[in-house]
C-alpha positions in Angstrom: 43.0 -7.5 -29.4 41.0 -4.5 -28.1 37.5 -5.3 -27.3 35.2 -2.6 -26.8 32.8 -3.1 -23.1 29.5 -2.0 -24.2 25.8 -2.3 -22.4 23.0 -4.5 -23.3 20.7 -1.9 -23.9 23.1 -0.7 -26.7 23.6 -3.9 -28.8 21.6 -3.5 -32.0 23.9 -0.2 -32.3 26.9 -3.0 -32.1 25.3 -5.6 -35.0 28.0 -7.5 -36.7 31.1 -6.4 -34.1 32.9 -8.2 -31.7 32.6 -6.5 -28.0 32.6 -7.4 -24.1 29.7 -7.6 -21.7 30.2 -7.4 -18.0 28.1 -8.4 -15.8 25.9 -11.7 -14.0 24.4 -15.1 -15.1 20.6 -14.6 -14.6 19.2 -18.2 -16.7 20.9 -20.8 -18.5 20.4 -24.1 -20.3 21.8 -26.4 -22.6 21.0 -28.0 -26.1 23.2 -30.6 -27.3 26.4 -28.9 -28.2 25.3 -25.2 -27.2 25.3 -23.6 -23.8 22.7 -20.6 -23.8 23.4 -18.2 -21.0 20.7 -15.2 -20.3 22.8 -12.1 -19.1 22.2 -8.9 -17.3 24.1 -6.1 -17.0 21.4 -3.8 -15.3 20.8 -2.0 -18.6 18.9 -4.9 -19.4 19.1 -9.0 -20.4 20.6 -10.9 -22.9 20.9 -14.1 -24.8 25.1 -15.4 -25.2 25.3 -18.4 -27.4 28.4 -21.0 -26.6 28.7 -23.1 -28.8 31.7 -26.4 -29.1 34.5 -25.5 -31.7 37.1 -23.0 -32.2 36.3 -21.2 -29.1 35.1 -23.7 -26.6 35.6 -27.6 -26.5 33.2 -29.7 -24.4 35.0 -29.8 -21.0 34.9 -25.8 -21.0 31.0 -25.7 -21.9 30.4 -28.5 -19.1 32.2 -26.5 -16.8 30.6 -23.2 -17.8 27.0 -24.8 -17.7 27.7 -25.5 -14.0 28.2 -22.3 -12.9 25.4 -21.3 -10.1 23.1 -18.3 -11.4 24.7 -14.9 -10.4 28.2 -15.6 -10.9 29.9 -12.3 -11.9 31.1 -13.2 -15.8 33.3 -11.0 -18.1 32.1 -12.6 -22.0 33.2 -11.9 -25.3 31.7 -12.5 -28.6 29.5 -11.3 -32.1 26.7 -9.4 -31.6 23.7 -11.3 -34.1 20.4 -10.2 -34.5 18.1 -13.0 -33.2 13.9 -11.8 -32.7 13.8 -14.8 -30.2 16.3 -13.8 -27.8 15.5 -11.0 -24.9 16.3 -7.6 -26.1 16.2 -9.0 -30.5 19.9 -9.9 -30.1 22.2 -11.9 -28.9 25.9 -12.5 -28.5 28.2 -15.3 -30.3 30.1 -15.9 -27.7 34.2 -16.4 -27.7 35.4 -16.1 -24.2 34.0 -16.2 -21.1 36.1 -14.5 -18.0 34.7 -15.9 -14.6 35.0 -13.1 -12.2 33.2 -14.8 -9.1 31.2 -18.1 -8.5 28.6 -17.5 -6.5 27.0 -19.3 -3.5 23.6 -21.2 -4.7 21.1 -18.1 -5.5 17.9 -18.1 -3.1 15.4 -16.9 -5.8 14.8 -19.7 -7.8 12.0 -20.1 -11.0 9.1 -20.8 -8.3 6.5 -19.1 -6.7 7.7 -17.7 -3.6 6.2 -16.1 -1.1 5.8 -11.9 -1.0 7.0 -11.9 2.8 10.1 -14.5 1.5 10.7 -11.9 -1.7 10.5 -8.5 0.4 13.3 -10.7 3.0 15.6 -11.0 0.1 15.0 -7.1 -1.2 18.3 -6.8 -2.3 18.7 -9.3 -4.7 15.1 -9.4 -5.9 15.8 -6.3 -7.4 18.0 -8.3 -10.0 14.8 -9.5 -11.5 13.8 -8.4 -14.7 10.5 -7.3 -13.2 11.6 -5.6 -10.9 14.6 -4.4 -13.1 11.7 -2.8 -15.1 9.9 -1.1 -12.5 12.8 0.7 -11.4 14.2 1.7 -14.8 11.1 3.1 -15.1 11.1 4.9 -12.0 14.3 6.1 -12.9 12.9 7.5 -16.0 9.9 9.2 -14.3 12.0 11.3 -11.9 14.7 11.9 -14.8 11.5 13.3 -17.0 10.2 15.3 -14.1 13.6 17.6 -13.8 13.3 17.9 -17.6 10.0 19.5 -17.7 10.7 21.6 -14.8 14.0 22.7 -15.5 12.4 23.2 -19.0 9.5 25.7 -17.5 12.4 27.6 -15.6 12.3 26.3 -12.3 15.0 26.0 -9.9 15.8 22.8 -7.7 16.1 24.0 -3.9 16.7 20.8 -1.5 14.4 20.7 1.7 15.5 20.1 4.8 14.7 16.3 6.2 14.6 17.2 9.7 12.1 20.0 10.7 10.7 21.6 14.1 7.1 21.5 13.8 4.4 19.6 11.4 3.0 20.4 7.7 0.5 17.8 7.4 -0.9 17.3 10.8 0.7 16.2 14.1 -0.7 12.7 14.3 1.5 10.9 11.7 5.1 12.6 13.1 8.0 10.3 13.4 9.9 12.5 16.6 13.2 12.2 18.2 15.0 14.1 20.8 17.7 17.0 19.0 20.3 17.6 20.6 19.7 20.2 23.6 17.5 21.7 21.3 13.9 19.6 22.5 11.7 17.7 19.7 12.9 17.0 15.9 10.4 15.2 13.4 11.4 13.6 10.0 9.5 15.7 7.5 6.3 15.0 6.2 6.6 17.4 3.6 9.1 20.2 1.8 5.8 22.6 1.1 6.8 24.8 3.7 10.4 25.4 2.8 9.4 25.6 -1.0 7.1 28.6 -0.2 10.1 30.1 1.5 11.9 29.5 -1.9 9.5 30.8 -4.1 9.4 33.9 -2.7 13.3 34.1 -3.6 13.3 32.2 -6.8 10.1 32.5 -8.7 9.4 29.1 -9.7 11.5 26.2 -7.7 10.2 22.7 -6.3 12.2 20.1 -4.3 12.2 16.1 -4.9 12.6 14.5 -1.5 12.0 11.6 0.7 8.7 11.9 3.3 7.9 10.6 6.5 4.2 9.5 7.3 4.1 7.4 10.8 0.4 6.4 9.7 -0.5 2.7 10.8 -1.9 1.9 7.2 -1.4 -1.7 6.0 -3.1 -0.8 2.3 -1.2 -1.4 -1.2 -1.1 2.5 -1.5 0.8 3.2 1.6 4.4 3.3 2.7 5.8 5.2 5.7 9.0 6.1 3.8 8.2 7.1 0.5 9.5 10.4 -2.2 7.7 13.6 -3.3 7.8 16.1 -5.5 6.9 19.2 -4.6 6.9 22.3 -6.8 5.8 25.8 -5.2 4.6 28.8 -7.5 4.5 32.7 -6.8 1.7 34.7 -8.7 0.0 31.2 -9.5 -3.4 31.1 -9.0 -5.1 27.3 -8.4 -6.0 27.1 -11.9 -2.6 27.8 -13.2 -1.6 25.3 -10.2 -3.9 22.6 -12.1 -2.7 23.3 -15.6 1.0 22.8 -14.3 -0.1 19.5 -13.1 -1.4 18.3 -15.9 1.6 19.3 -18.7 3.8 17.8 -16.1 1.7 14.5 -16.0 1.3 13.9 -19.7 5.3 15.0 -20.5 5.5 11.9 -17.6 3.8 9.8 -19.2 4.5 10.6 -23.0 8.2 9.8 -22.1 7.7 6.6 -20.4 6.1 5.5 -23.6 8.7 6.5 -25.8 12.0 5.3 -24.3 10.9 2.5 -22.0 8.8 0.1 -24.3 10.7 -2.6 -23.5 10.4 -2.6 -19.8 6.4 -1.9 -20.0 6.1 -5.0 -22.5 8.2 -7.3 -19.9 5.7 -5.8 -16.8 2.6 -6.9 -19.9 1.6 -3.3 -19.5 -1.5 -2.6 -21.5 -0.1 0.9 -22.9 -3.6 1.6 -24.1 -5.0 3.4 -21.6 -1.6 5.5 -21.5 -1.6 6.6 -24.8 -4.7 8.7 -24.1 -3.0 10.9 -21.2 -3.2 14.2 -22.5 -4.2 17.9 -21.1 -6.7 18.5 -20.5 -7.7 17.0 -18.2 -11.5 16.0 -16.9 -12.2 18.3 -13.6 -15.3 18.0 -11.1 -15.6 19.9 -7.7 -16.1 17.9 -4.5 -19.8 18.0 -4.9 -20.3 16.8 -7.5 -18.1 13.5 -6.9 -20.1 13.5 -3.5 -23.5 13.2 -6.0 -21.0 10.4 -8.1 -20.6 8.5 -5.1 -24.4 8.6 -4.1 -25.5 7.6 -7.3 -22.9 4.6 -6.9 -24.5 3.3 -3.6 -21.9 4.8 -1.3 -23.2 5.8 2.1 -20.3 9.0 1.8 -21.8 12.6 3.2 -20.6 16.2 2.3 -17.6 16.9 4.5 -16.3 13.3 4.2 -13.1 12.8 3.4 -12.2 10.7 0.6 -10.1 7.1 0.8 -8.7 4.3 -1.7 -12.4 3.0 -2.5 -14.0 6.3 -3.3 -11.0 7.5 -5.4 -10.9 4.3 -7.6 -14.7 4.7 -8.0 -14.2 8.0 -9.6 -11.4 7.3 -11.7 -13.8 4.6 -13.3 -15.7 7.5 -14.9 -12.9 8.6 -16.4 -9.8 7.4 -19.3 -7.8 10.1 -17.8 -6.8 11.5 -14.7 -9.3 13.5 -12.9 -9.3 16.4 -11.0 -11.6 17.3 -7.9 -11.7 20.3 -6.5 -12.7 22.5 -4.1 -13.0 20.3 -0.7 -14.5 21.3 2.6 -11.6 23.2 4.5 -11.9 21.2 7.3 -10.7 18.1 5.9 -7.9 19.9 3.9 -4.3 21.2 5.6 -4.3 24.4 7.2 -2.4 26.5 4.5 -4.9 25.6 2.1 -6.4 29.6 0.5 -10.2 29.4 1.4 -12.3 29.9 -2.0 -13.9 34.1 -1.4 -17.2 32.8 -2.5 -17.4 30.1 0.0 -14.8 30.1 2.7 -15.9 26.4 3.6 -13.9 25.7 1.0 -10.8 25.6 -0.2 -9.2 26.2 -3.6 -7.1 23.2 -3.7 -7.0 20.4 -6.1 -6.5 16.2 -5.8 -5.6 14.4 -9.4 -6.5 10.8 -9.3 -5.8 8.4 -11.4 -7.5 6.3 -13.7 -7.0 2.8 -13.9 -8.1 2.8 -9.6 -4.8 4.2 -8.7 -5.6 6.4 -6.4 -4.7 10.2 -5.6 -1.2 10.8 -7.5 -1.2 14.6 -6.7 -2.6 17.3 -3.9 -2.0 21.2 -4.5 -3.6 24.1 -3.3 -3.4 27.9 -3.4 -1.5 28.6 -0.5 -3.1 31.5 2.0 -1.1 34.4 1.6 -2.9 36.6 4.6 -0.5 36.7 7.1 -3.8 37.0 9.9 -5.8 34.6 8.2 -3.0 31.8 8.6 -2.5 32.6 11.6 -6.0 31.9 12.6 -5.6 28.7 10.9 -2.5 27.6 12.9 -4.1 28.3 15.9 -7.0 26.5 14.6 -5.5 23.7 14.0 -3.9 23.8 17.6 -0.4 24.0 16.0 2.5 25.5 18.3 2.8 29.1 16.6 6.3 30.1 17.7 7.5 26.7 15.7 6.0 28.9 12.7 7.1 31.9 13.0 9.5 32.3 9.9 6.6 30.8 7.6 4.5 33.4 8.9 7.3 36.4 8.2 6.4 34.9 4.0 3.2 36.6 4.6 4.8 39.7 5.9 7.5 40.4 3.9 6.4 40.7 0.1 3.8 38.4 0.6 1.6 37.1 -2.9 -0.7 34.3 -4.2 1.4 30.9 -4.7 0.7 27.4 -5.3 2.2 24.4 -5.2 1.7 20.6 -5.5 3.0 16.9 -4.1 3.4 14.2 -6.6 3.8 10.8 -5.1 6.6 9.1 -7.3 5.7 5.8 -5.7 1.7 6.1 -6.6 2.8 7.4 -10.3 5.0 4.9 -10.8 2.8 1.8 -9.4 -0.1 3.0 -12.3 2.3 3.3 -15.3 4.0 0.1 -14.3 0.4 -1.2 -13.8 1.6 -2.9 -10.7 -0.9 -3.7 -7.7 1.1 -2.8 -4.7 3.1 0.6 -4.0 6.3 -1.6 -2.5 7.1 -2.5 -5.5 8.0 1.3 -6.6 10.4 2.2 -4.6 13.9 0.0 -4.1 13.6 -0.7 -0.4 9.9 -0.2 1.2 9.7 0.7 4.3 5.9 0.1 5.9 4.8 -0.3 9.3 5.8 -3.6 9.6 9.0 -3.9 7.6 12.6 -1.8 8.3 14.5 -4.9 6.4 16.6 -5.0 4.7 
């Protein structure tokens, strides 16, 4: 008899119907004359019911209920509403298909260690915590191109391997290129997104970044994914109020098709539901002031870290911008504010919650001599920039653009404490397994 195979996730549209699951034994235990199996499928986890009599007799259920946890399982049954089970329903079953036994599984139900956990990567992922983290993830970038594609932007892939720095020369991972000297893996698409906007309008790039910075802290990974959208005729207000439709169509999505997978993470939504433009904004004086006020020994033209950030966002339910930094702690492309040129019209969204700096844009300088002065400035080799100065002479105009740190986002809607967590294989400064 046909069977249909269907996904966990879409059970209560199956109520009542016979159908097949695929997929891997994550739990099980036994109660008198019923096996209980809890089964993933990577759409989620659910409860299968065996029970002695028409289907099964008691050799089959003994056998079954020694099967090691991951075994690879093809089951049939009745899907049945059940509030108890994971998901609110569960299958009857009437046939269970062993595809594989598998070897005794490593991750058992006890505490184990986070180095012993980050060892065994690839099959931690199988958790439903961390199956819920990444579904979420999953859901953040897949909201992001909705938005954007929504506002009329076009996707334009950046190149991963670059000649020359965006974000400062310290924190380049290098190799040697052919007979062509020095490569780096790219710390950012900014540069090549400003070269697209000035062909497209409206574009931005999602992309992996490199950052050889010898930081051990929860908010740090040396491998991690940006987005970066890149403006022309925006200004750094229009820049902001991007940032912040983007942010709340973010989060407003989470929240409506991944309630399940905050309630298993115990995610207080709460403090979610209020994200909505607009949002608070203070320059970088007055969170200086803030800081001072706080007991924090910080000065103007000091550059802000995790502590400061999270001490800020305490003032705030929502993300908050500052803005308007000291140039001299801000990237060299950054468009110096006319009434001041110690600053910089630029912009840092942190998040509440003490997440941390999710987002940094600026105004980009569109003076072809004024950025030059800057690269030199900034001791940066000027030939390796000569194409992103022809943007300033060729149709040049006032742009903006942004980075969003999918890792950072998705570590404060999950609610999580460390950043490794967000992203399916971290790489940090001492870790390149597996």
């Amino acid at each position: 008899m046909e069977c249909p195979w269907v996904s966990i996730e879409k059970l209560p549209d199956w109520e009542g119907k016979e159908v097949e699951l695929r997929g891997w034994l994550a739990n099980r235990r036994s109660s008198g004359k019923v096996v209980f199996f809890v089964f993933r499928d990577g759409t989620g986890f659910a409860q299968i019911t065996l029970s002695v009599g028409a289907f099964f007799d008691k050799e089959t259920l003994k056998d079954l209920e020694r099967l090691p946890l991951e075994s690879a399982l093809v089951v049939r049954g009745r899907v049945r509403k059940e509030e108890r089970a994971p998901g609110g329903y569960e299958l009857e079953g009437t046939q269970v298909k062993v595809v594989s036994v598998a070897d005794e599984y490593p991750i058992q139900k006890k505490d184990h260690s986070v180095e012993f956990l980050m060892e065994n990567r690839h099959l931690w992922l199988r958790s439903r915590r961390q199956n819920a983290i990444l579904r979420i993830r999953n859901q953040v970038v897949m909201s992001i191109h909705e938005f954007l594609q929504g506002q009329g932007f076009t996707l334009i892939d950046s190149p991963i391997l670059t000649p020359a720095a965006c974000e400062g020369t310290t924190t380049l991972f290098g190799l040697d290129y052919f007979d062509l000297g020095k490569a780096y893996l790219s710390q950012s698409g900014q540069l090549y997104m400003e070269a697209a906007c000035m062909a497209f309008g409206k574009v931005y790039c999602l992309a992996p970044a490199f950052r050889a910075e010898k930081s051990k802290t929860r908010r740090h990974l040396t491998e991690f994914w940006m987005l970066e959208p890149e403006m022309a005729f925006y200004d750094w207000q229009d820049n902001m109020r991007l940032q912040e439709e983007l942010v709340s169509f973010i989060i407003q999505e989470v929240l409506r098709t991944k309630a399940r997978e905050l309630e298993i993470l115990e995610r207080d939504i709460t403090p979610l539901k209020k994200i909505e433009p607009p949002f608070p904004r203070i320059t970088y004086d007055e969170a200086i002031r803030l800081l001072q006020q706080k007991g924090l020994s910080v000065q103007w033209g000091d550059d802000f870290g995790g502590d400061e950030e999270s001490i800020i966002s305490q003032e705030f339910d929502r993300p908050v911008f500052i803005h308007h930094y000291p140039a001299r702690v801000k990237a060299f492309y950054m468009q110096p504010d006319p009434e001041n040129p110690q600053l910089v019209l630029n912009d840092d969204l942190i998040a509440p919650e003490g997440y941390g700096e999710i987002i940094g844009g600026s105004e980009r300088i569109h003076d072809m001599h004024l950025l030059e002065e800057r690269i030199a400035e900034h001791h940066l080799p000027r030939e390796a920039f000569a194409w992103y100065l022809d943007l300033r002479r060729y149709g040049t105009c006032p742009h903006s653009g942004f980075g969003l740190g999918i890792e950072r986002t998705v570590a404060w809607i999950c609610g999580i404490h460390h950043i490794r967590e967000a992203i399916p294989f971290p790489r940090q400064i001492y870790r390149l397994y597996p």
